[in-house]
Structures are given as C-alpha cells and as structure tokens.
N, C-alpha and C positions, 0 to 999 in steps of 0.2 A: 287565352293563357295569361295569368293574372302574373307571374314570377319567370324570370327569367332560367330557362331549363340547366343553363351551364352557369350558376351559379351555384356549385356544390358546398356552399357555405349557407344557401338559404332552406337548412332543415325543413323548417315549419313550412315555409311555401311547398315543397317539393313533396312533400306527405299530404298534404288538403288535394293537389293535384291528381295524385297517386291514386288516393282513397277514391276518390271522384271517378278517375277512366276506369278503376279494376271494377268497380260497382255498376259501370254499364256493362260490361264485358261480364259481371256476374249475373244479367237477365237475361243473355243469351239473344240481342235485338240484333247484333250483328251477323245474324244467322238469317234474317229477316232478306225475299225479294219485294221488290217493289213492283206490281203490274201496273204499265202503262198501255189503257183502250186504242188509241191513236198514234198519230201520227205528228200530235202536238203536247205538250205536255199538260193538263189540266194544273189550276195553282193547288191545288193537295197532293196533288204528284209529283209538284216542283220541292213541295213544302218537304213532301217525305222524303227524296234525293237529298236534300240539302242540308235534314236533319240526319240522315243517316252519314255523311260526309263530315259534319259539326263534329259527331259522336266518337264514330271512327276512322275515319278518314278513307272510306269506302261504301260504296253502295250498290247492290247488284240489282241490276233493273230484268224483266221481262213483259216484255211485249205482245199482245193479244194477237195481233196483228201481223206478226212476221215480216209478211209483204213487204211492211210499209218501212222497214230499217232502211232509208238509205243514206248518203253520205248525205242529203240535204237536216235530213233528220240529226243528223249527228251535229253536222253544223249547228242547226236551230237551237238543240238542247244544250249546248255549250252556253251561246250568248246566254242563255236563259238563267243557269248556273254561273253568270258573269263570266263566261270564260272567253276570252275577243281575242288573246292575240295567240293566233296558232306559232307555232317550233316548225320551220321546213327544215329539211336533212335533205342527206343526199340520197335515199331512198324515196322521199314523199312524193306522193303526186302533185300535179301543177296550184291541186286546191289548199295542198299542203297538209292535207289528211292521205294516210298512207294504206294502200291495198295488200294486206301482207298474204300473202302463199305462199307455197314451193317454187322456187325459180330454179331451173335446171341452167340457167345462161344468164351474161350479163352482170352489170357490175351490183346486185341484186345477191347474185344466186352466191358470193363471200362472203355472206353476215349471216349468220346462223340462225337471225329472227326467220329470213328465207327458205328454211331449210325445213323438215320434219324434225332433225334433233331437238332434246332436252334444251331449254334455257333456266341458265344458271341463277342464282338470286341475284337480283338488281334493283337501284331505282333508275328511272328513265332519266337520261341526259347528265349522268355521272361523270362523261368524260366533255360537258358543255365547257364554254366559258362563263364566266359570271351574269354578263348581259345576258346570257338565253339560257338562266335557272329554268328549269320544268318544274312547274310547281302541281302541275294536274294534265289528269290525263283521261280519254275516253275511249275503252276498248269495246267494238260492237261486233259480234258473230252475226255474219250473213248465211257461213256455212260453216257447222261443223266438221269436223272430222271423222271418219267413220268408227277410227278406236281412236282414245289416247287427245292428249290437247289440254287436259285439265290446267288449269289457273291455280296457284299458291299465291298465299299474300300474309301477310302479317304488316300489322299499323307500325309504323313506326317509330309512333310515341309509346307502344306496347315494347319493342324492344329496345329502347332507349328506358324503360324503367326497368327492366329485366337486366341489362347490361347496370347498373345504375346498383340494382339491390344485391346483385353478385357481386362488384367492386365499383366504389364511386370511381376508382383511377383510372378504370376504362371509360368512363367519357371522358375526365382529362388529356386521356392518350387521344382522342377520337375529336378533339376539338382541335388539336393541333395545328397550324397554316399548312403545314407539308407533310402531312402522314399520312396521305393516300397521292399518287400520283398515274397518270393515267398517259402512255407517252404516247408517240404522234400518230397519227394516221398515215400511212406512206403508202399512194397508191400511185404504181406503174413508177417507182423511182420519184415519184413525188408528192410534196407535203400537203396535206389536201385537210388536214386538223392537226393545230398544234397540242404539245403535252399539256397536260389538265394539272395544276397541284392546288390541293386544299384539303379541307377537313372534311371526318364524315358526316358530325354535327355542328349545325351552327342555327343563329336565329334569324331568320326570315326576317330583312330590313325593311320591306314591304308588308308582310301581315304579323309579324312579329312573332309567329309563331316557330314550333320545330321546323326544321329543316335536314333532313339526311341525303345521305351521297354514296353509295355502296356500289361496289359488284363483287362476289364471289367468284370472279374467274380467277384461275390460278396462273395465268400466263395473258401476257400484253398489262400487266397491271404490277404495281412499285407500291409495297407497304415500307413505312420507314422502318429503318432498321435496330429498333430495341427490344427488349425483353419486353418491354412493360406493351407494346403497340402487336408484339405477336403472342400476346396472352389476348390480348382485348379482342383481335382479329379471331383467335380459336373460339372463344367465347362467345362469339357473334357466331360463328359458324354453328358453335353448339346447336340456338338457337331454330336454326333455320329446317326446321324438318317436322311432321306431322303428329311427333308428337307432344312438341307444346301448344298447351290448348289454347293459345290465341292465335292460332296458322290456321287458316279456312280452305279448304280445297273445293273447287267450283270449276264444273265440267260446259261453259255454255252452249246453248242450245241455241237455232235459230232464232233472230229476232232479243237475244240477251244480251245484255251488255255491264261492264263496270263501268265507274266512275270511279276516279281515289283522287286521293292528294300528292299525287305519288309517291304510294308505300312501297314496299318491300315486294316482289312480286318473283313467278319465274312461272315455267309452263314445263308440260311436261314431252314427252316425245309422243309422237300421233301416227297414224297410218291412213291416209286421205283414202276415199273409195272413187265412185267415178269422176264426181266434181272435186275439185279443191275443194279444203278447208279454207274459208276467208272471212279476214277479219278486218277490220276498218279502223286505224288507229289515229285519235286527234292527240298532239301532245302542247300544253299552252306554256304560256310565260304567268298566266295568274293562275288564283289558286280558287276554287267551289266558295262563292258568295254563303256565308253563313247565316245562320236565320237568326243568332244574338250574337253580334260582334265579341269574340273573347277579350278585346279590348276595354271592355266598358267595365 
C-alpha cells in the first residue's frame, strides 16, 4: 500500500488504490480454490496462497488428500506463509492451535465459537490488547458439518472503500482511539481479560498496511456515543450480508481450509451428524508473507 488509508485528504492516492482492488475483484480470481497434492506445500502452491492473500486478503485452499490435514500441516503451512508466532487464548490447545466443536461442558461450552449457533461478523482478536494484534489466521476443516457451517467473509480493505465512497466521515468516525470499546472478561467473579478500547481502522506499524477491528455483536460490546459513530456503525452493518458482491459464502469440506489476513468473517449455524464438525484454528501475531512487498 503505497498511501496512507486514513489520510482522507490524499484523493489521488486513494483512487489509484481503489481503481487497482475493484479491478481484481472485477475478474472474479477471488472466487478461485487453490488444490494442494500433499501434505507439504509445493513453491506454486505457496506462490498461489500468497498471491491470493496479496490480492485479497483471503485464500481458500483444498486439499487432494484429506487424510493428510493435520494440525502438523497447519503448523507447517503457516511458517511457510511467514506466519511463526501463534495467539494462545483461553480456549487453544497446548500447541496453541485451537480444536473448535460443540462442547456441551467446560469453560469451552460459554463462547459461542463452541456451540452450533450462528457467529456474528468479526475480525479475530478484536477484543486483544495491542501486543497480541491478530494479524492472520488459518481455519482448516477436518469435519464438516452435516447441514449448515458455511463461512462469510468480505476483505476488509473492500469495505473500508465501500464505507469510504458512502461517506469519507465514516472512516474518520472509525479511526477514532475510543470509538469501539470491548469490556472485560469476568469469569466466575473474576477478571480474566481486561476492556479493549480503540479504533476500528488503523495502519498496521509492522506491515503498514490496513488494519480493522470489528464485531457485530449487539451486546458485551460499547460504540461511542455520537450520531456520526452510529451512522458509520449502521453503514457497516448495511454491508455485511450476501448481497453485496464482494461477501464470498464458502461451505468447507474435508481437507479445506482459508487463509485471510483477518478479514471480516462470521459462520453460519450447522447441525453436526454423528461426528463433530471440526475445525482447526491457528491465529498469528504476523500477517501472510507477500510475494511484492506493498512497500516498495
């Protein structure tokens, strides 16, 4: 990204950018899986993850081989993609990649990723602190669902120009230090994550790239309190539904997996048959290695 996003005084920059994402998004390459033979990734398979990730900040992989998804796999293809330092939470496993299912018990079965219900729009790690941005993420299908489970996603930098050409003063609302706020975590009487407050865009001090910070729930979450922050918020919401044509809906199947930079994403509500539905989440501190640095 050659201009700075939240500089709504830089016309000319922000239209040569514009021009440039809506023109990949007009060949329809984001519609594009990537099959991977193995178990390891070949370099044109690395090359096509990474340029699909460049492009728009997502890639959906499928694998030949099913079998072979396992969390080692997941591991591997991360580093590959430069991605080294995994996000533990308090759900991940010990490797710090997370087994998500239906949990009927446990401090598990209270967070809704756990559950069959619907999840809402979000980027991962919205309610982080600043040391542990999620800047990328890997979601791998071991097993599907029997109905139901589909994946939603929209780039980010797609509704950051969408928000943008509707009113430049919603991204000023949306850069704000305090105009999303995300309060604490209180489990069993105590603080176990403090309140989160920041903006919902900002630029990435590390790739210098976009940056968002979203969730669509309606409750456990503090939008500031002005006219101009709850038009930007409705506007966003507008947004988020299938029928604007840059929202992808992708149902995966064994052996499938994304890749994103953490865009905009939600799931939809599933009905498991006799296995669980499982999925294998890695969430990182860096962001998908690019194949032309946007810096340059």
């Amino acid at each position: 990204m050659n201009f700075n996003p939240l500089d709504l005084g830089d016309i000319t920059g922000y239209q040569k950018w514009r021009e440039q994402k809506v023109r990949l998004y007009d060949k329809a390459a984001h519609l594009n899986v990537i099959d991977i033979k193995g178990d390891k990734l070949t370099k044109a398979e690395l090359s096509n993850l990474k340029s699909a990730c460049d492009r728009f900040n997502y890639s959906i992989y499928r694998m030949q081989k099913p079998e072979l998804g396992s969390k080692q796999f997941v591991h591997e293809t991360g580093l590959l993609l430069g991605l080294k330092r995994l996000d533990g939470n308090l759900c991940s496993d010990e490797d710090n990649i997370t087994s998500i299912q239906v949990m009927s018990s446990g401090r598990h079965s209270v967070y809704i990723p756990y559950t069959d219900k619907k999840l809402t729009w979000h980027t991962d790690g919205y309610y982080n602190a600043d040391d542990r941005t999620i800047r990328a993420m890997i979601l791998h299908c071991v097993r599907p669902a029997r109905t139901g489970g589909e994946n939603l996603m929209l780039d980010h930098e797609m509704a950051y120009i969408q928000l943008r050409d509707e009113n430049p003063l919603y991204i000023e609302a949306f850069t704000q230090a305090n105009v999303l706020t995300i309060p604490p975590n209180i489990e069993n009487g105590k603080e176990i994550r403090a309140a989160k407050t920041g903006p919902v865009f900002s630029v990435d001090p590390i790739s210098h790239t976009l940056h968002m910070r979203f969730s669509a729930r309606t409750r456990n979450i503090e939008w500031k309190d002005d006219s101009l922050t709850e038009d930007a918020v409705a506007c966003m919401r507008g947004l988020l539904n299938e029928n604007n044509p840059y929202v992808i809906s992708y149902r995966m199947q064994a052996g499938e997996g994304i890749i994103a930079n953490n865009v905009l994403h939600n799931r939809t509500a599933f009905t498991d048959g006799e296995e669980k539905r499982l999925l294998y989440r890695a969430r990182y501190y860096d962001r998908v290695d690019e194949v032309v640095s946007r810096k340059s």
